[in-house]
C-alpha positions as CSV (number, residue, x, y, z in Angstrom):
1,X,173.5,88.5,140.4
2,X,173.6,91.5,137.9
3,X,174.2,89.2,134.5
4,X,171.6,86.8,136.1
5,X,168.9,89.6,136.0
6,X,169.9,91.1,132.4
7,X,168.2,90.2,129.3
8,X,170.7,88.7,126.0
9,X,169.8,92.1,124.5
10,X,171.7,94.3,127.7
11,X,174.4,91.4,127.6
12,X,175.1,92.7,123.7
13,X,174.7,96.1,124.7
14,X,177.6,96.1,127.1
15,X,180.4,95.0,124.7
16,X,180.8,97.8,122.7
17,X,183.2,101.1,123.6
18,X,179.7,102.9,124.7
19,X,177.9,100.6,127.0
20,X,174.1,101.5,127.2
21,X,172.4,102.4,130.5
22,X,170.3,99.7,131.3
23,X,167.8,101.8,133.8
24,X,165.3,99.0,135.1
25,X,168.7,98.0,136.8
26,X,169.8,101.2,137.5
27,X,173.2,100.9,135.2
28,X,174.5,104.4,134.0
29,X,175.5,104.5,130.8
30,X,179.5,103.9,130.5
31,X,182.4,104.5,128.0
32,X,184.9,102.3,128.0
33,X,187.2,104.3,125.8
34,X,189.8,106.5,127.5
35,X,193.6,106.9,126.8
36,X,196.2,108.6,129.0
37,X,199.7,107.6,127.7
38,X,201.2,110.8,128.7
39,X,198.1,113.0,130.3
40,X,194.5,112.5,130.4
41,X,193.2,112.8,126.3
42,X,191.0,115.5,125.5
43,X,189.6,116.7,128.4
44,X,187.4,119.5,128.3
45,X,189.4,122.0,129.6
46,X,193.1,121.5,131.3
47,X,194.6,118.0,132.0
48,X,198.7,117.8,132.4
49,X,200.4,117.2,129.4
50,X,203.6,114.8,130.4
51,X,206.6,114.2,127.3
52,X,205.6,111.1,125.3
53,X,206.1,107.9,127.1
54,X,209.5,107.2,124.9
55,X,211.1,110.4,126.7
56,X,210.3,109.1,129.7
57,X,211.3,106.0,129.4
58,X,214.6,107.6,128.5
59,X,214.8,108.6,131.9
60,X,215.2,104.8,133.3
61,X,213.4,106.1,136.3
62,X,210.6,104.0,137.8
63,X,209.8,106.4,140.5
64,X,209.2,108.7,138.1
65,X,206.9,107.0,136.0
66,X,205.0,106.0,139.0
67,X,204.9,109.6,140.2
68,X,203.4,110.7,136.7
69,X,201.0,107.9,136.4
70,X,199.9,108.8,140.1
71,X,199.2,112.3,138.8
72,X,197.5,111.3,135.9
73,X,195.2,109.3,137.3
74,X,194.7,111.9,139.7
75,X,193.5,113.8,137.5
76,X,191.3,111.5,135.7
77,X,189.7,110.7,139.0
78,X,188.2,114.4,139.9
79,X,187.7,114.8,135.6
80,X,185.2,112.0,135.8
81,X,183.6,113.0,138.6
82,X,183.1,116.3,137.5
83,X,181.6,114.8,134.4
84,X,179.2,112.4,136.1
85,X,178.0,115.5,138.0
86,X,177.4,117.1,135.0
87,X,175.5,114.2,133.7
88,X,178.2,113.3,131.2
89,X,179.0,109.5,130.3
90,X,180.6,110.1,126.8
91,X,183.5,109.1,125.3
92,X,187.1,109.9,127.0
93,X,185.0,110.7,130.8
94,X,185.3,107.3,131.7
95,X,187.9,106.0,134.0
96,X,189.0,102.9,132.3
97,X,192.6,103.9,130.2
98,X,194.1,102.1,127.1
99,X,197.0,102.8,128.7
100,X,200.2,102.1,128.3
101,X,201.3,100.9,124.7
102,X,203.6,98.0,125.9
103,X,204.3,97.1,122.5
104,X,208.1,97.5,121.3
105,X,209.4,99.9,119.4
106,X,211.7,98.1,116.6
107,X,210.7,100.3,113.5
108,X,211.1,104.0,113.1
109,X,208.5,103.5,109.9
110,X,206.1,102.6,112.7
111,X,204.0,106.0,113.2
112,X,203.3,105.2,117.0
113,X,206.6,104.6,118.2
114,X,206.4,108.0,120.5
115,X,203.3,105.5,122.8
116,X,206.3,103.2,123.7
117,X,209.1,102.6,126.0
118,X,211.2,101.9,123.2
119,X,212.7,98.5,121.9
120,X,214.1,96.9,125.4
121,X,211.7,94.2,126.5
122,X,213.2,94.6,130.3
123,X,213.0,98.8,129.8
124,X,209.1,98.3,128.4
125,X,208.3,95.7,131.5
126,X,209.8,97.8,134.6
127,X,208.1,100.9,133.0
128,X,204.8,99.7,132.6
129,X,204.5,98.0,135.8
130,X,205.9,101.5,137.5
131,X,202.5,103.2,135.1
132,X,200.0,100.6,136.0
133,X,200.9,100.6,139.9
134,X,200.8,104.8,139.4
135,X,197.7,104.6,137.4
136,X,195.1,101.9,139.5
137,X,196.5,103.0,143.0
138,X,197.7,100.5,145.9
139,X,194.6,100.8,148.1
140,X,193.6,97.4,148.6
141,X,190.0,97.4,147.4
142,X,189.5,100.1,145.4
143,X,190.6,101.3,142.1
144,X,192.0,104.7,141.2
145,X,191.5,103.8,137.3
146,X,191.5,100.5,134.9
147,X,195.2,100.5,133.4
148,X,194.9,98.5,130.1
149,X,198.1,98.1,128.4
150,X,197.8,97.2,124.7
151,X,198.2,95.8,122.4
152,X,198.8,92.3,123.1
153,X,200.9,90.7,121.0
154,X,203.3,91.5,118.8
155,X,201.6,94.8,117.0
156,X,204.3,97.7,116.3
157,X,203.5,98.8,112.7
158,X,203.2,99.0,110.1
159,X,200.4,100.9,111.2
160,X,198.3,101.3,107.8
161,X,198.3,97.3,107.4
162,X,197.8,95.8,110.7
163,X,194.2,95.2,109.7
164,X,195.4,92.6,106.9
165,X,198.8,91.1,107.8
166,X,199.7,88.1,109.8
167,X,202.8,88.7,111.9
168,X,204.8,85.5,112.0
169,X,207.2,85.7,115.4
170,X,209.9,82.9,116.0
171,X,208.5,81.1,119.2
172,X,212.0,82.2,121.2
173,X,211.7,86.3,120.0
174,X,207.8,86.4,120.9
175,X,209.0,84.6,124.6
176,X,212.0,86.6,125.0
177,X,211.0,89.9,123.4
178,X,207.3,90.8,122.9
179,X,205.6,89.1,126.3
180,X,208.0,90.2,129.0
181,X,206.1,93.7,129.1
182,X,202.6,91.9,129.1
183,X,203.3,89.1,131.3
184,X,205.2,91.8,133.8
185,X,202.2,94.1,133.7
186,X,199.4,91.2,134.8
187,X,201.8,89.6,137.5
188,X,203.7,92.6,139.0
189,X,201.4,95.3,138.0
190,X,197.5,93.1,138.4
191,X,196.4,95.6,134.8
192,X,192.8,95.1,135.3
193,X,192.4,95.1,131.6
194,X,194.5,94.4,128.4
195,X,193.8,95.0,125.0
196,X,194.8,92.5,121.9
197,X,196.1,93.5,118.8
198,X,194.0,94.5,115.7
């Protein structure tokens, strides 16, 4: 009903990171930008700052992951609403997370290796299932926050060129090594969002 009642110009103006307010239809502006791969990012005054998802990973400890994802999202629950109350709708208040890097961590050269659960397909899967369940919540309606792990598929560096390389993947590694983690977090985790590579 609500796409049935907007205009091609609102249509356009929702696919960008800052969705416009579209007030005849009483839509609040929205930013779909937010990251939390180890604490809310810049918050405007004190978030929890967790180690970097490769240290936890480390750890091999799915309850743990889920514990800090369930704080972190916590967290980013009463941040938002303290923004909306403050009439603020900018960028990182939102509660939709590019969170977690899924990717695989096969290249030290890559300079967002830290984001990952390292370079084990079945480590990066039961880890970002454990983050995504932590993150969105288990009620059965409602949504704590929009996990989005990223970046779907085969992006891990080199960071400065991914905007003009094609990666070429033998059809068995990109099976066996790069979806695992992606496939994992739509089945087992229901991410409510992903985000391709660029």
């Amino acid at each position: 009903d609500l796409v049935s009642r907007m205009t091609l110009e609102e249509k356009i103006s929702q696919m960008f990171n800052t969705a416009v307010a579209i007030p005849h239809l009483n839509v609040p502006e929205y930013n779909w930008w937010n990251e939390c791969l180890h604490g809310i990012l810049l918050v405007e005054d004190h978030a929890t700052v967790f180690p970097q998802a490769i240290a936890l990973a480390a750890t091999w400890n799915v309850d743990l992951i889920n514990k800090v994802a369930n704080v972190i999202s916590d967290e980013a629950r009463a941040k938002h609403h303290e923004y909306v109350r403050k009439g603020k709708r900018g960028l990182f208040q939102g509660l939709t997370f590019w969170s977690p890097n899924v990717n695989l961590f096969r290249d030290p050269r890559w300079g967002r290796g830290q984001e990952t659960y390292g370079e084990d397909p079945y480590l990066s899967s039961r880890m970002a299932v454990s983050f995504i369940k932590g993150l969105q919540g288990n009620d059965p309606k409602y949504l704590k926050v929009v996990a989005t792990p990223k970046h779907y598929v085969v992006h891990s560096g080199p960071e400065p060129l991914r905007h003009e390389f094609n990666v070429y993947v033998s059809e068995k590694d990109l099976w066996e090594s790069y979806l695992p983690a992606f496939e994992a977090s739509i089945k087992e985790a229901n991410a409510y969002s992903i985000m391709c590579a660029y």
